[in-house]
C-alpha positions in Angstrom: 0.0 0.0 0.0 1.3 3.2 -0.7 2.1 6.0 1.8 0.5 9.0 2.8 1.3 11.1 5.1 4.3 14.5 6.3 7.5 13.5 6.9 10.9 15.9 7.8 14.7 15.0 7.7 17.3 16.1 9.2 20.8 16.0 7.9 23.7 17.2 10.2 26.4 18.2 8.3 29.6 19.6 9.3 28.8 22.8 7.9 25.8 23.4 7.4 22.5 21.4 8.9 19.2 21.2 6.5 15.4 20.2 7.4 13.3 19.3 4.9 9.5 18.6 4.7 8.2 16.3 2.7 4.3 15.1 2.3 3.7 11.9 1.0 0.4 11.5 -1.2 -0.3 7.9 -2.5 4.0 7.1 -2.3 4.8 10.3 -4.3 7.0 12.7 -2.4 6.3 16.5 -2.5 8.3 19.0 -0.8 7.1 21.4 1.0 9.5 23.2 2.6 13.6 23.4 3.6 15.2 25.6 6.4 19.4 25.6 7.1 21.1 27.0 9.6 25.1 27.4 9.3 26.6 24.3 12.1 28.3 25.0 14.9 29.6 21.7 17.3 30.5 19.6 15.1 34.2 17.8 14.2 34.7 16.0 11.0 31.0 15.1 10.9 31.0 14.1 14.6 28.9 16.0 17.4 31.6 17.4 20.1 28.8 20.4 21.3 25.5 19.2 22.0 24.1 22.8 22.6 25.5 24.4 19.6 24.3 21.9 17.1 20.9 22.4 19.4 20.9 25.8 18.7 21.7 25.5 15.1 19.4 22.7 14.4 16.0 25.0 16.1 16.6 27.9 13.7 17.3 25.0 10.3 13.7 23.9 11.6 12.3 27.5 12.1 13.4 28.0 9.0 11.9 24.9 7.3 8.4 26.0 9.6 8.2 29.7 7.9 8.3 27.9 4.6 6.6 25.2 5.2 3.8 27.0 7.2 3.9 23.8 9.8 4.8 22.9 13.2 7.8 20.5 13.3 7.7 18.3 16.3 8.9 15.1 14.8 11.7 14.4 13.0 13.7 11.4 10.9 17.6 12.2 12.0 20.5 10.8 9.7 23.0 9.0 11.5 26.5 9.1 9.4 28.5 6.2 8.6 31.4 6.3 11.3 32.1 2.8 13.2 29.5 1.4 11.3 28.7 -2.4 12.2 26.9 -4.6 10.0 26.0 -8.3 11.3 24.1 -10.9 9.8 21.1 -12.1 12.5 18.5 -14.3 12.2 15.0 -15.8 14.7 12.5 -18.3 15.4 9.4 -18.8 16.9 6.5 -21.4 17.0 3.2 -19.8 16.3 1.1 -20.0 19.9 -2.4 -18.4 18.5 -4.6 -20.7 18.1 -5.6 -19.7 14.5 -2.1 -20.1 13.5 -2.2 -17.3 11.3 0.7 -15.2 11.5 0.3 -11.7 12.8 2.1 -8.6 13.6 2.5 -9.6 17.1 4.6 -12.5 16.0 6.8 -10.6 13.6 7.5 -8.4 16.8 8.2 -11.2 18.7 10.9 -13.0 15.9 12.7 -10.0 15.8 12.6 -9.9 19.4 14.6 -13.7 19.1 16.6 -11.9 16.4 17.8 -9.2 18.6 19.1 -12.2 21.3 22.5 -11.8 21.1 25.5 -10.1 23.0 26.6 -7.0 21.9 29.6 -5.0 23.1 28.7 -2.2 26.2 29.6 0.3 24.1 27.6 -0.3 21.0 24.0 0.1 20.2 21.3 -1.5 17.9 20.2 0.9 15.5 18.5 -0.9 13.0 17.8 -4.7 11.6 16.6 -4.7 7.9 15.0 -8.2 6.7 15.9 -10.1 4.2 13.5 -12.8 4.1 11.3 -15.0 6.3 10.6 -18.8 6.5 7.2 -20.1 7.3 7.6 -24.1 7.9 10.2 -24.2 5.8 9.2 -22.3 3.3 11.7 -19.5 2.4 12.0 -15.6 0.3 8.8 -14.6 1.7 8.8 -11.0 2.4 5.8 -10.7 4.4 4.4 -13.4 6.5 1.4 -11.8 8.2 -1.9 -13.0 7.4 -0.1 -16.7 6.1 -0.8 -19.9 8.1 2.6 -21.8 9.8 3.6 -23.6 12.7 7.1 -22.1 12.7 8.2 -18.5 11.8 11.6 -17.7 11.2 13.6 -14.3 10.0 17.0 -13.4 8.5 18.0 -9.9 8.4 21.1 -7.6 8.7 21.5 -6.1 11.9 23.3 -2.6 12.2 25.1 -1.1 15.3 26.8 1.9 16.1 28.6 3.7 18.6 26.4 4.6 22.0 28.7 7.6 22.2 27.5 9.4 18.7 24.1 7.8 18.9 23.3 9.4 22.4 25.0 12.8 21.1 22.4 13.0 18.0 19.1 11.9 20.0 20.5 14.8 22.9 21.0 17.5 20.7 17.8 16.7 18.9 15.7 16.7 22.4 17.5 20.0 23.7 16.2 21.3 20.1 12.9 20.6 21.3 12.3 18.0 19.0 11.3 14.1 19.4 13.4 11.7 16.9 10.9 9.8 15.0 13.4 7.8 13.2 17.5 7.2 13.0 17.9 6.6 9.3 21.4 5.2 8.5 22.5 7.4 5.7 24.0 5.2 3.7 21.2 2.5 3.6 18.8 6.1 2.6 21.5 7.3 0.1 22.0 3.8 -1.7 18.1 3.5 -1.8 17.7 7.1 -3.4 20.4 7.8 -5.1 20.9 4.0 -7.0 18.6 2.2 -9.3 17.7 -1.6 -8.8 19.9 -3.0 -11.2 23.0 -0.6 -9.7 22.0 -1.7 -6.3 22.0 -5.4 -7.7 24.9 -5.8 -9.6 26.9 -3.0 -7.8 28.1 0.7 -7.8 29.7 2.8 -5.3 28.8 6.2 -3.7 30.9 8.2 -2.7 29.7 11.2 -0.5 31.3 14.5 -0.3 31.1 16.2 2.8 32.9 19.1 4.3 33.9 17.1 7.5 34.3 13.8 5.9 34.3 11.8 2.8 32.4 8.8 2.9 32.5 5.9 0.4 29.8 3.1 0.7 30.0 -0.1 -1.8 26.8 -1.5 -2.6 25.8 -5.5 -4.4 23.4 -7.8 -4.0 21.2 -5.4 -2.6 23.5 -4.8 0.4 26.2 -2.7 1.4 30.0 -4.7 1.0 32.1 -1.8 2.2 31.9 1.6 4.0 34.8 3.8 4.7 35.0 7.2 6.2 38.0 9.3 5.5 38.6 12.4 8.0 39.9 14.5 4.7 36.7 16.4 3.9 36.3 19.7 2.1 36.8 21.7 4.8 40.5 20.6 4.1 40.4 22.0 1.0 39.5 25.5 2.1 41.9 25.2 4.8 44.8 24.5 2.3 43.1 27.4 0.2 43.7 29.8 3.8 47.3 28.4 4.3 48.3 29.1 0.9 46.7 32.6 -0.1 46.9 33.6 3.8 43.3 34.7 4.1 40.6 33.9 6.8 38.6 31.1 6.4 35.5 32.4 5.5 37.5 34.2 2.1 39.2 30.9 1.3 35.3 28.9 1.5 33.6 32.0 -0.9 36.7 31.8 -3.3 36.2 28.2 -3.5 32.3 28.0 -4.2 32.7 31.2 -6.4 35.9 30.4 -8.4 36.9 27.4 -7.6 37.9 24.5 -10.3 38.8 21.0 -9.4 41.0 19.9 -12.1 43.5 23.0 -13.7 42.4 21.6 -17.2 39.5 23.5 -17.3 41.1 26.6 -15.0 42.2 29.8 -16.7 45.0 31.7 -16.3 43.3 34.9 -17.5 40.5 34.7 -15.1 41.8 37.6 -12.2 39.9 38.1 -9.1 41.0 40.0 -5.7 42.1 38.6 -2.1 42.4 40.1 1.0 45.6 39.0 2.2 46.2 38.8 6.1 49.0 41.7 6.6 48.7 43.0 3.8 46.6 46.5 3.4 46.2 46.0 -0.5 44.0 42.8 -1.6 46.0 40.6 -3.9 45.4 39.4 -7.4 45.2 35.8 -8.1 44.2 33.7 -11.1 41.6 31.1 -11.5 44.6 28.4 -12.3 46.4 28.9 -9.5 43.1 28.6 -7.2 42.3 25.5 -8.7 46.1 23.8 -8.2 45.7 24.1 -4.2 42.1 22.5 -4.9 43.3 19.5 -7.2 46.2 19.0 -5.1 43.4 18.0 -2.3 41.2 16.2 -3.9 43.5 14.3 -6.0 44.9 13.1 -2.4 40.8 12.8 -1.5 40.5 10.7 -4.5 43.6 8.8 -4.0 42.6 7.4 -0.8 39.6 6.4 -2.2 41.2 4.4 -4.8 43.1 2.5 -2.2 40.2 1.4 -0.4 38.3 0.2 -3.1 41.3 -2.0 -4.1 41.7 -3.1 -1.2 38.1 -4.3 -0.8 37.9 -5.2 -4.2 35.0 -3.1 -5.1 36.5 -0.7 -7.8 35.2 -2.3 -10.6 31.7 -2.7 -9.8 29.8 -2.7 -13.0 28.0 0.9 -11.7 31.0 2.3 -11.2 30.9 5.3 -8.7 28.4 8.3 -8.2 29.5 11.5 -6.4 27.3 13.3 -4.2 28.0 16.1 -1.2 28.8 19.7 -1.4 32.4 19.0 -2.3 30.8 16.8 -5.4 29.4 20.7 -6.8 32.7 21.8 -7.8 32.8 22.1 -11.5 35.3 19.4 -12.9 35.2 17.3 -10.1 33.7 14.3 -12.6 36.6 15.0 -14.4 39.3 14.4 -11.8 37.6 11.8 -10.0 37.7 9.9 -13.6 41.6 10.8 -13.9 42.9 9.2 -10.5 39.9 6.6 -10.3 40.2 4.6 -13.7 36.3 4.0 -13.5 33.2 5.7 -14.9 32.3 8.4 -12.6 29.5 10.3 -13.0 27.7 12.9 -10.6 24.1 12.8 -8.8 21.7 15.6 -8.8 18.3 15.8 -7.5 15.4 15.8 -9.7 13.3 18.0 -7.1 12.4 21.1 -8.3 15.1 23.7 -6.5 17.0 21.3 -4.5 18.9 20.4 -8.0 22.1 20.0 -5.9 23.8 17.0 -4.6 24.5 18.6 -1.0 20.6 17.6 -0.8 21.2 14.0 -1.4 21.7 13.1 2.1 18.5 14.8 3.2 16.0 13.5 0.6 17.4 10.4 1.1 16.3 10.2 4.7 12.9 11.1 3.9 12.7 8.9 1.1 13.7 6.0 2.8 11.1 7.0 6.0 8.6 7.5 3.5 8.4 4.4 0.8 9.9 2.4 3.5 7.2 -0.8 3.3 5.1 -2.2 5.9 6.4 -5.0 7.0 10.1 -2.7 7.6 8.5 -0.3 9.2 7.4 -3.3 11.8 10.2 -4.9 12.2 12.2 -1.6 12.9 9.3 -0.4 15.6 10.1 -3.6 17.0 13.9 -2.7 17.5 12.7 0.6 19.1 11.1 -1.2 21.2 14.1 -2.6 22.9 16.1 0.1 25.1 19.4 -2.3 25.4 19.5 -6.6 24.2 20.1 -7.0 28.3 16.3 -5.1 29.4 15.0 -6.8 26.4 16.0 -10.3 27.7 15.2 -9.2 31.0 11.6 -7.7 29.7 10.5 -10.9 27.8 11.3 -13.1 30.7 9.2 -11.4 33.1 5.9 -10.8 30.6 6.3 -13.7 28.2 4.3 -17.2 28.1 7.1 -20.1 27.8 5.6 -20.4 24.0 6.8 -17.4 23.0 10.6 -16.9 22.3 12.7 -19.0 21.2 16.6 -19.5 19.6 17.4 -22.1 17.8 20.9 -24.7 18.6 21.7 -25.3 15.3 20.3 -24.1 11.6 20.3 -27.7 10.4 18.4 -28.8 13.7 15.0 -28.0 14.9 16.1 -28.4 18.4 14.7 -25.2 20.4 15.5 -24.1 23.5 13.3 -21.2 25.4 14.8 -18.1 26.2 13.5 -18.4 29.6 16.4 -21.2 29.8 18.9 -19.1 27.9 19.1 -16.5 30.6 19.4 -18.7 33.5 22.9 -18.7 35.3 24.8 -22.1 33.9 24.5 -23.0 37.8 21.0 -23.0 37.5 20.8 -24.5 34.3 22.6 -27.7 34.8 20.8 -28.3 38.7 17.2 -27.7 36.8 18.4 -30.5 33.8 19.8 -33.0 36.2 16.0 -33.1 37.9 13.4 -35.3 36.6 11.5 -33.3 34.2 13.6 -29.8 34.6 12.7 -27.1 32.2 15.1 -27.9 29.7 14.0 -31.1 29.3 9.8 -30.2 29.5 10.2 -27.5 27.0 12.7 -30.1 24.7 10.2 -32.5 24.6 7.0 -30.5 24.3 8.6 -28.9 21.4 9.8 -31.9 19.8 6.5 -33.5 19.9 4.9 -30.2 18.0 7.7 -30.4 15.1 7.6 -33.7 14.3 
């Protein structure tokens, strides 16, 4: 069924942060209105002042409001591609209702069984995205609910991230005034927006320039294979711009947007236009060619490092090849150079939506995209993980509400051996003095089940 409905995204950047409203009518996206604010608190794409990117983010969304002419109050964050985790995980239940037909309620509760696992202190579950579910065996259905089964199983990626960075987005979000709706993993939104089916499918590579970072994210098979995040941004491109012509910072960034070439092949020598150079009490003349050799020196380097990684992961020659996207990506003759030190077709991404024909909006169309044609059954199954404040309360919380029917993990994928959770969280103690008894719960729930399967 297709969506209906408002949605808003919110892309932090380094430099600037953008909010963008979106209504939804039958699954067509219409935009309503965009507000940004310039950033303040943020490192190479990383949060290091809650309050500042607060402060910045309430007057993107005031700005986004006037325009828009509506009340923001909920909003779908992006959540950047640092320390990224990607795991496969998979869960099993019997069906208890007595119908057998499979409902929401027990997709909820195989993710649940999914979602059983340890995970490090220090991480957290952001999202799980299925892949397919098995009902008694039978597999590549993508949504079970309203099928009869005995036996409903999931596999699905799950994604984790740092608690550090994920607790600094949802803060600064809150002291904004704002409740998060959804974290949207950027580059699961960017490779659903930005790529086609068959680039998805048989594989292409995005790589997103951003003024704190540059991300590159491989994607095949309908899954990402590789994402790297290099520090080198294009805020080190106007720095090397500063250093060189010994300006301020805010001069080097205008001379870059306004004159700046990335490759000297298309950069004249002719072209003269005047710098205010710190010490100096007469601006300076300097030519469009020699702008554009600090810049290609940089991005060459960007470039380079890109190159290596996709070597080294042996993604390079994906049959896509590689988009560019980001503020850095709207320099002219960046296709160019990218092409030079790559070896592989590049080409460059730009928005269909009418005035937001620029690929520093990639990142936040994507989220709302993603929010908004995101299907039914995904939207479950990631309410489900929201559900779930840390794997350990989870355990804890299904222990102390759950019948014995209702979770279960399996032993082994080839056997239909199932043990309940119940069990699971026991201390080993515990366990063994319970399974040395006549009739201990291991043994009641082994052979109860065992009867039902077979």
């Amino acid at each position: 069924m297709a969506k209906s409905g408002l949605f808003t995204g919110v892309d932090i950047g380094t430099n600037t942060i953008k909010v963008l409203v979106a209504e939804y009518i039958r699954g067509d996206m219409n935009i309503i209105g965009v507000g940004n604010a310039k950033s303040e608190g943020l490192k190479n794409g990383i949060i290091v002042d809650i309050d500042k990117v607060a402060t910045s983010l309430r007057k993107a969304v005031e700005a986004a409001e006037e325009r828009s002419g509506i009340k923001i109050t909920n909003v779908n964050v992006g959540l950047p591609a640092n320390m990224l985790e990607v795991d496969p995980c998979q869960g099993m239940i019997p069906i208890s209702n007595e119908s057998k037909e499979i409902t929401d309620n027990d997709v909820d509760q195989v993710v649940d069984n999914a979602l059983l696992r340890s995970v490090l202190p220090e991480r957290e579950i952001i999202a799980v995205v299925p892949k397919e579910f098995t009902v008694d065996g039978f597999e590549g259905i993508t949504d079970p609910r309203g099928m009869f089964g005995v036996r409903l199983e999931m596999k699905g990626l799950l994604y984790t991230g740092p608690k550090t960075i994920i607790h600094n987005l949802r803060k600064a979000v809150e002291r904004a005034g704002l409740v998060v709706e959804n974290i949207v993993i950027t580059p699961l939104s960017l490779s659903k927006y930005v790529l086609n089916e068959g680039e998805r499918e048989f594989g292409t590579v995005i790589v997103d320039m951003g003024a704190g970072h540059t991300s590159t994210i491989a994607m095949k098979d309908q899954e990402l294979q590789q994402i790297d995040v290099s520090s080198e941004g294009g805020d080190y491109a106007t720095k090397d711009v500063s250093t060189v012509l010994n300006t301020s910072i805010e001069i080097a960034e205008d001379l870059k947007i306004n004159y700046g070439e990335a490759s000297t092949e298309r950069a004249s020598k002719d072209e003269r236009f005047l710098v205010d150079v710190v010490g100096k009490n007469e601006p300076e003349a300097i030519d469009e060619y020699y702008l554009a050799q600090i810049l290609e020196a940089r991005l060459t380097q960007i470039f380079t490092h890109v190159k290596h990684e996709l070597e080294q992961s042996r993604t390079i020659d994906y049959p896509g090849g590689i988009v560019l996207i980001g503020g850095g990506a709207a320099m002219p003759g960046i296709v160019e150079l990218a092409s030079q030190v790559l070896g592989v077709n590049v080409r460059l991404f730009v928005p269909a939506e009418m005035g937001l024909r620029n690929p520093i909006f990639a990142n936040v169309l994507s989220i709302v995209n993603y929010v908004g044609s995101r299907s039914d059954i995904e939207t479950l199954v990631q309410n489900a993980v929201v559900k779930l404040e840390s794997p350990a309360e989870s355990i804890h919380s299904q222990n102390s509400q759950s019948t014995e029917y209702t979770n279960f993990i399996p032993v082994s994928r080839e056997e239909d051996v199932v043990v309940s959770s119940n069990v699971a969280a026991l201390a080993p103690e515990q366990v063994n003095q319970d399974n040395r008894k006549e009739g201990g719960v291991f043994h009641r729930v082994r052979d109860m089940f065992g009867n039902m399967f077979d």
